[in-house]
C-alpha positions in Angstrom: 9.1 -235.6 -33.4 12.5 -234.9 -34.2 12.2 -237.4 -37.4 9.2 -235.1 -38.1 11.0 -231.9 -38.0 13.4 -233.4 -40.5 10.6 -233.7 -43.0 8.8 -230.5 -42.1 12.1 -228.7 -43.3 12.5 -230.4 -46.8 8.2 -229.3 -47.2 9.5 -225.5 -45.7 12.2 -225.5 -48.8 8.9 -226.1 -51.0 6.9 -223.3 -49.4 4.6 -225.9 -48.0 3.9 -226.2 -44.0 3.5 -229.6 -42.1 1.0 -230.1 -39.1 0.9 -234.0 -37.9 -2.3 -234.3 -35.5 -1.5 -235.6 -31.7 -3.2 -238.8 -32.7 -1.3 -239.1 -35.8 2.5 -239.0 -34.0 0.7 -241.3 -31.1 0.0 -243.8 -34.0 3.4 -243.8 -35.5 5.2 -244.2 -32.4 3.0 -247.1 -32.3 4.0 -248.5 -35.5 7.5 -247.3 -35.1 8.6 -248.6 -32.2 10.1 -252.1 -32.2 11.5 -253.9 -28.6 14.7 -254.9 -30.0 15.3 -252.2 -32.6 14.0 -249.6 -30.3 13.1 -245.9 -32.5 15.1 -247.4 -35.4 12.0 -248.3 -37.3 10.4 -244.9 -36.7 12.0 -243.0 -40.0 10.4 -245.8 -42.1 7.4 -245.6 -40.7 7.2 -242.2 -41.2 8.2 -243.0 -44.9 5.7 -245.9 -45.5 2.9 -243.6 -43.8 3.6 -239.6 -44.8 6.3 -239.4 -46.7 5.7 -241.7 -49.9 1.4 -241.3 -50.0 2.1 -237.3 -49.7 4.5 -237.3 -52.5 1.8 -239.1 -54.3 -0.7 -236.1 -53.7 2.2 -233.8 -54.4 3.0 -235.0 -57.8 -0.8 -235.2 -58.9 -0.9 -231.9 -57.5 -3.7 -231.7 -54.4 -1.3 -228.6 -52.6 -0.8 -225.4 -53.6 1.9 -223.9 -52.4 1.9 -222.0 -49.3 -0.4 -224.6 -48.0 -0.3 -226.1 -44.8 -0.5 -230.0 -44.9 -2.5 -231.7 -42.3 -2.0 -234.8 -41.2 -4.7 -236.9 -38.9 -5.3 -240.4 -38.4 -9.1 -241.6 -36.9 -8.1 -244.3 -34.4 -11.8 -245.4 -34.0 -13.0 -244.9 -37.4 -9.8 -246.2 -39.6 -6.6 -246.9 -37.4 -4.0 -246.8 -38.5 -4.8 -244.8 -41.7 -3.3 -241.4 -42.2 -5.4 -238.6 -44.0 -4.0 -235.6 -45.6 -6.2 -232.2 -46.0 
């Protein structure tokens, strides 16, 4: 969450808000977590998954600003698969 809160800020400084679904952080702790490595792998998960796909959306322009950006993930229907609205 904390990882999460970094990236929240920088969307504040664009007027845009950030809410990541319970199921969403349970899924990248999932795929962030790594025995040896521990949390280490969490920031680039949370690049590979948010950061870099919302950018996309960004850049073509799917949030106006003052939106609020919702993040899910359907761990029965498409795990593993984020979805922004």
């Amino acid at each position: 969450k904390i990882q999460l809160a970094v990236l929240t800020a920088r969307l504040a400084h664009m007027d845009l808000a950030l809410e990541v679904s319970d199921a969403a952080v349970a899924e990248l702790a999932k795929v962030g977590f790594d025995p040896v490595f521990g949390a280490r792998p969490l920031k680039r998960a949370i690049q590979q998954r948010i950061e870099n796909p919302l950018s996309k959306l960004l850049l073509e322009g799917k949030f106006a600003p003052k939106a609020t950006i919702h993040v899910q993930v359907d761990p029965i229907k498409a795990p593993g698969q984020f979805s922004f609205s």
